[in-house]
DOPA-91367 format. One line per field, with one value per residue (C-alpha): residue number from 0; x, y negated, z negated. Coordinates in nm, 2 decimals, padded with zeros to 4 digits. Layout:
<sites>
num: c(NUM, ...)
X: c(X, ...)
Y: c(Y, ...)
Z: c(Z, ...)
</sites>
This chain:
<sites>
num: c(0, 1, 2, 3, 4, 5, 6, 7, 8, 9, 10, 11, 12, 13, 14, 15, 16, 17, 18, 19, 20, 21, 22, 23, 24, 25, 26, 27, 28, 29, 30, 31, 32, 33, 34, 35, 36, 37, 38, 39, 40, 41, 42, 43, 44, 45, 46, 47, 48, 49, 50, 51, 52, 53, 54, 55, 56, 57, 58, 59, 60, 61, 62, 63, 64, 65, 66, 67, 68, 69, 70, 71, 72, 73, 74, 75, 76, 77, 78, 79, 80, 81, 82, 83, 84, 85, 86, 87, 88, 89, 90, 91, 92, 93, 94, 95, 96, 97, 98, 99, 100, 101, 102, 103, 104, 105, 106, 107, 108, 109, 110, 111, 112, 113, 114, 115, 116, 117, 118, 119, 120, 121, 122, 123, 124, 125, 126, 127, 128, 129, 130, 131, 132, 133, 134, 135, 136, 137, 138, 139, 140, 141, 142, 143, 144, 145, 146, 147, 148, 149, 150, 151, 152, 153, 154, 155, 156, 157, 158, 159, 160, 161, 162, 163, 164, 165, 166, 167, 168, 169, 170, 171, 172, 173, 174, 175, 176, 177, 178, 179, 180, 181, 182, 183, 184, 185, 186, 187, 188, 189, 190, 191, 192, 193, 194, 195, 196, 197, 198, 199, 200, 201, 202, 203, 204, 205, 206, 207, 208, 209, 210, 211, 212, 213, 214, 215, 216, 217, 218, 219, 220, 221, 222, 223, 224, 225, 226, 227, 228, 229, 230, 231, 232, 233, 234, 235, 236, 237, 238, 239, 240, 241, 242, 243, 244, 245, 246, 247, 248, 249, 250, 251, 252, 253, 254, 255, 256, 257, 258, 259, 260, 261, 262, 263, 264, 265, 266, 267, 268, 269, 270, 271)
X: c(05.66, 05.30, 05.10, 04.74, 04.76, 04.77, 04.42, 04.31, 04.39, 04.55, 04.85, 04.70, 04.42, 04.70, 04.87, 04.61, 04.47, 04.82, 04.85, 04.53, 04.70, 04.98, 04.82, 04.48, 04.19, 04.29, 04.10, 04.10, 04.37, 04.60, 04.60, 04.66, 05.02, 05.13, 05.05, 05.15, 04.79, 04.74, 04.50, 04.29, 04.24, 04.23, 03.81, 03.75, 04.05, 03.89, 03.53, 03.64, 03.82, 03.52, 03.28, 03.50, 03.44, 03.81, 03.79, 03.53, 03.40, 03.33, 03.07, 03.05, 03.38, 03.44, 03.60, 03.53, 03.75, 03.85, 03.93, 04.09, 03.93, 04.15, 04.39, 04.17, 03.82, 04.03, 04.15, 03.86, 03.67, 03.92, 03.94, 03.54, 03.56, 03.86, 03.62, 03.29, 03.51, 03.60, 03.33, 03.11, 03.44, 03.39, 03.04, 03.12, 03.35, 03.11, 02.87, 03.06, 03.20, 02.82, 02.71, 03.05, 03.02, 02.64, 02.78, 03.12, 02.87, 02.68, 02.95, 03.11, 03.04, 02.81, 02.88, 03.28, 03.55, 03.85, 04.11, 04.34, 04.48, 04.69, 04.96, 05.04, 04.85, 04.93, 04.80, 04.50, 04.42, 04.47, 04.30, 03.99, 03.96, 03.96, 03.70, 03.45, 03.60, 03.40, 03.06, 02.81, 02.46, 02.53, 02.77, 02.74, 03.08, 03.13, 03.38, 03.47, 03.72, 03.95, 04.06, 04.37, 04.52, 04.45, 04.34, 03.98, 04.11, 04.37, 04.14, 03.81, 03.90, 03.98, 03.65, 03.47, 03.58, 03.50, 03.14, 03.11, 03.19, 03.00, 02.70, 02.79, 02.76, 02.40, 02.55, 02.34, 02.56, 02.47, 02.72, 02.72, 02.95, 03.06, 02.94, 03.34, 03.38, 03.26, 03.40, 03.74, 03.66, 03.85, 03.65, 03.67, 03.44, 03.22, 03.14, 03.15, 02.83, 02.69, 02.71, 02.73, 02.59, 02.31, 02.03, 02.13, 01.86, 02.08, 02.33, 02.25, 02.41, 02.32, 02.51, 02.54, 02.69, 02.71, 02.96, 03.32, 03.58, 03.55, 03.49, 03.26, 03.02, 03.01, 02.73, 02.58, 02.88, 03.22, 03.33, 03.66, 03.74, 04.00, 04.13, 04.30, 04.55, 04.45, 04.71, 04.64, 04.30, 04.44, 04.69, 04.54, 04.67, 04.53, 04.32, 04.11, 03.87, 03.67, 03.43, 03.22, 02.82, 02.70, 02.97, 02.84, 02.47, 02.50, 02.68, 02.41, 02.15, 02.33, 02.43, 02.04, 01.98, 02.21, 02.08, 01.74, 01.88, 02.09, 02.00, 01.99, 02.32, 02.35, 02.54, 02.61, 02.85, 03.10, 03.43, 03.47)
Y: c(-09.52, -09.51, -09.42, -09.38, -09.02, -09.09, -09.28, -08.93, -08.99, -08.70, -08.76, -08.78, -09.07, -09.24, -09.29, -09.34, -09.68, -09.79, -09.82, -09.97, -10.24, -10.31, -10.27, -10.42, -10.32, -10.01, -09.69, -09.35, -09.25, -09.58, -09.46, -09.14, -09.21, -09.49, -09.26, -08.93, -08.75, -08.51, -08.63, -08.31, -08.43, -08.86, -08.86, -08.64, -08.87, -09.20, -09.10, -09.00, -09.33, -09.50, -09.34, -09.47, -09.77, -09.82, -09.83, -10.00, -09.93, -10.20, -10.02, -10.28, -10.23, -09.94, -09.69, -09.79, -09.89, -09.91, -10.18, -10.15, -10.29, -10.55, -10.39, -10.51, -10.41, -10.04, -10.07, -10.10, -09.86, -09.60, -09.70, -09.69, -09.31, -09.20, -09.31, -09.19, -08.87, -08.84, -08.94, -08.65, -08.42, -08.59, -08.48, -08.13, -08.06, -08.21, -07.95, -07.66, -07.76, -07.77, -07.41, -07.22, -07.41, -07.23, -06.92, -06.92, -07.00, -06.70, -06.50, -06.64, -06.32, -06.47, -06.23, -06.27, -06.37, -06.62, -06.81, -07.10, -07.27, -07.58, -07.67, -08.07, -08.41, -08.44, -08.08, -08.09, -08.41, -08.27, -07.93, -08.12, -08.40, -08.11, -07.93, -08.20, -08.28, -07.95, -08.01, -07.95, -07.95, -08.00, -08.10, -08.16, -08.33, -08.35, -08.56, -08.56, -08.91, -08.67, -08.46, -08.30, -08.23, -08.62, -08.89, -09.03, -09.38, -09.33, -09.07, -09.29, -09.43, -09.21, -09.00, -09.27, -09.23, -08.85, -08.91, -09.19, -08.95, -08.67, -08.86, -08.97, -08.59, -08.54, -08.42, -08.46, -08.58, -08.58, -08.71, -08.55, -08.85, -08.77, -09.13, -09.23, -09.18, -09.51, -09.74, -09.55, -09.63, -09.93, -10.22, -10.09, -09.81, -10.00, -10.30, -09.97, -09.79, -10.17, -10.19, -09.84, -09.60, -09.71, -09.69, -09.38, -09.19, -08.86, -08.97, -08.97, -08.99, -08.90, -08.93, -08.62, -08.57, -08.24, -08.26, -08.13, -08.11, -08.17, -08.00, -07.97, -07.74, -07.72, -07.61, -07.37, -07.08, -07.31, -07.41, -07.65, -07.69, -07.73, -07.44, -07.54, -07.40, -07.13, -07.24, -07.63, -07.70, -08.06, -07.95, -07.81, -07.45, -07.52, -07.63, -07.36, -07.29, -06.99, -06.95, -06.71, -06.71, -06.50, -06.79, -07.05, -06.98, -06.97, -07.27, -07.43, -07.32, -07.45, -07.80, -07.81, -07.79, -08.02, -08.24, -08.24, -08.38, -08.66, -09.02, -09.22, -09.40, -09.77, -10.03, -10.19, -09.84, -09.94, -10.15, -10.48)
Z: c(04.39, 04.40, 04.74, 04.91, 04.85, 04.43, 04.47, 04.70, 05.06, 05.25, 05.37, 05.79, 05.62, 05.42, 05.74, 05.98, 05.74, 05.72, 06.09, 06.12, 05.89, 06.12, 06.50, 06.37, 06.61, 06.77, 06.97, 06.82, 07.07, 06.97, 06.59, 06.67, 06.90, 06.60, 06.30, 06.45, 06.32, 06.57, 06.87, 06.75, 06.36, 06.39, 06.45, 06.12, 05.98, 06.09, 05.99, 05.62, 05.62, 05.73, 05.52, 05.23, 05.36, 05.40, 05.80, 05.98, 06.35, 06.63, 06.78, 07.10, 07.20, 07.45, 07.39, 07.02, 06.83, 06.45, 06.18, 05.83, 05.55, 05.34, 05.14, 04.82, 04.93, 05.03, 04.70, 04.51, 04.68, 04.64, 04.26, 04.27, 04.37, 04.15, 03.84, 03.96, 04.01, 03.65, 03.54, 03.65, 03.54, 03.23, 03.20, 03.31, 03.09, 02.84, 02.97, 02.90, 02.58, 02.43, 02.64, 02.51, 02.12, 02.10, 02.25, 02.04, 01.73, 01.78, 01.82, 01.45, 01.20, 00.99, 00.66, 00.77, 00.47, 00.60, 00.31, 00.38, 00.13, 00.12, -00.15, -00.27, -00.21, 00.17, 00.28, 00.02, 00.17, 00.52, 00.50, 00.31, 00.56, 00.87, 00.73, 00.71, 01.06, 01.18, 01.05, 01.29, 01.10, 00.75, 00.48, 00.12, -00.04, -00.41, -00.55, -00.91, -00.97, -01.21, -00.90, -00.99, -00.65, -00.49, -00.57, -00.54, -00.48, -00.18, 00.02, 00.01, 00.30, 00.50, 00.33, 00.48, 00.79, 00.81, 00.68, 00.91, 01.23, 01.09, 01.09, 01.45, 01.57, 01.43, 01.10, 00.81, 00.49, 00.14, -00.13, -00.51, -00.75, -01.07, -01.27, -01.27, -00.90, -00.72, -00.96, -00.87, -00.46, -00.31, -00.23, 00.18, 00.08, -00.06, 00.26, 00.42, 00.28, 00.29, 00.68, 00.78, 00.51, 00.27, 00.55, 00.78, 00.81, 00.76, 00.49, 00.10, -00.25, -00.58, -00.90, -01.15, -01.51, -01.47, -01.16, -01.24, -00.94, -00.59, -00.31, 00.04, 00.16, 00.53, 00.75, 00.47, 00.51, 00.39, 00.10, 00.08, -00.28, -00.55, -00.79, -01.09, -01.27, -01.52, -01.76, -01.78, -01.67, -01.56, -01.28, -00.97, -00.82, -00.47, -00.21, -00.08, 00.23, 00.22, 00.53, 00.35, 00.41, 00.10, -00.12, 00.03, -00.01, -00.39, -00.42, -00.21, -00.46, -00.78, -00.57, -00.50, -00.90, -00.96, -00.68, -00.83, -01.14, -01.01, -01.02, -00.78, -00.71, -00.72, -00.57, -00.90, -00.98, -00.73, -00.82, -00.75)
</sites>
């Protein structure tokens, strides 16, 4: 059952207002004896009430005496200060998330190795999409329409999505195609670079011959990409995620060659 004390009365103020309710104008002394708060707490009780505005004061009345507000103006006011409440949580918190993601940052080992790899469609799909999910500054994404581990098609979508919210945190996104990849995307993608993609300031896409595979390169020290199987080139062994600075600066270097060369991608590539 829900009570004054959920919207952040104390239990001696929860009382004291509901009294008010029932005797209507009343001295400090008469809200005291029908709401058993102690005759030494009910002025700091009735004074936090009133500065809630849920108790008012007749001033011209002596001794003075006190007045609740309407159950509905209470009501709102206490609602009013719950949210203000949580709202400056909610920018605390935000706060210290930003100080401890610049100190954790600096504390990353920049020249540090870490592997995870991922096996089948769903936790290629899964361990791809996360990656790009933790972009903070940069991300280059590659994407070849002959994956072997998943298919182009069914995560373009959902590629869309994780570009779209990468470029919502400040990332900036770049997009290498192979010339088969956007006529393999599903119409969505498409109305989606329309209205959301083809004039951010921080997203771009070229369109390269040379481009074989797919894979991401995240913040300039990860690479997510696919490994294929040594013994038939069309099946894929894995996904993998090295977080590996010295890795991912080379790769950066021959994506930037290969950017050069690209042309420029047009809306006339992607399917109907």
């Amino acid at each position: 059952m829900a009570d004054l004390r959920d919207l952040g009365l104390s239990k001696y103020e929860a009382r004291a207002y509901r009294s008010l309710l029932r005797t209507g104008p009343a001295t400090a002394k008469e809200v005291s004896q029908a709401s058993d708060v102690p005759m030494g707490r009910i002025y700091d009780v009735l004074n936090s009430l009133e500065g809630g505005d849920l108790v008012r004061t007749q001033a011209a009345s002596r001794p003075k005496e006190y007045v609740a507000a309407d159950p509905e103006t209470a009501l709102d006011a206490l609602l009013e200060q719950r949210r203000n409440e949580l709202e400056n949580r909610r920018d605390e918190y935000e706060r210290a998330a930003d100080e401890l993601h610049d100190e954790l940052t600096s504390e990353r080992a920049v020249g540090g190795q870490f592997w995870t790899a991922a096996m089948g469609e769903a936790e290629s799909v899964e361990l791809f999409l996360d990656r790009i999910g933790v972009a903070t500054d940069d991300l280059v994404i590659a994407a070849d329409e002959t994956s072997p581990q998943f298919d182009v098609a069914d995560v373009g979508v959902p590629l869309a999505n994780a570009v779209e919210a990468a470029l919502d945190r400040g990332v900036e996104v770049s997009v290498l195609m192979a010339p088969g990849t956007p006529e393999s995307l599903p119409p969505e993608v498409g109305r989606r670079y329309q209205s959301h993609l083809s004039d951010h300031d921080d997203f771009a896409v070229r369109v390269s011959d040379d481009l074989r595979g797919t894979f991401a390169l995240v913040d300039s020290m990860e690479v997510c990409i696919q490994v294929t199987n040594p013994l038939d080139g069309g099946d894929a062994l894995a996904t993998l995620d090295q977080q590996d600075a010295e890795l991912a600066g080379d790769l950066e270097s021959d994506l930037q060659a290969a950017w050069d060369e690209a042309d420029p991608f047009s809306m006339d590539r992607l399917g109907d």
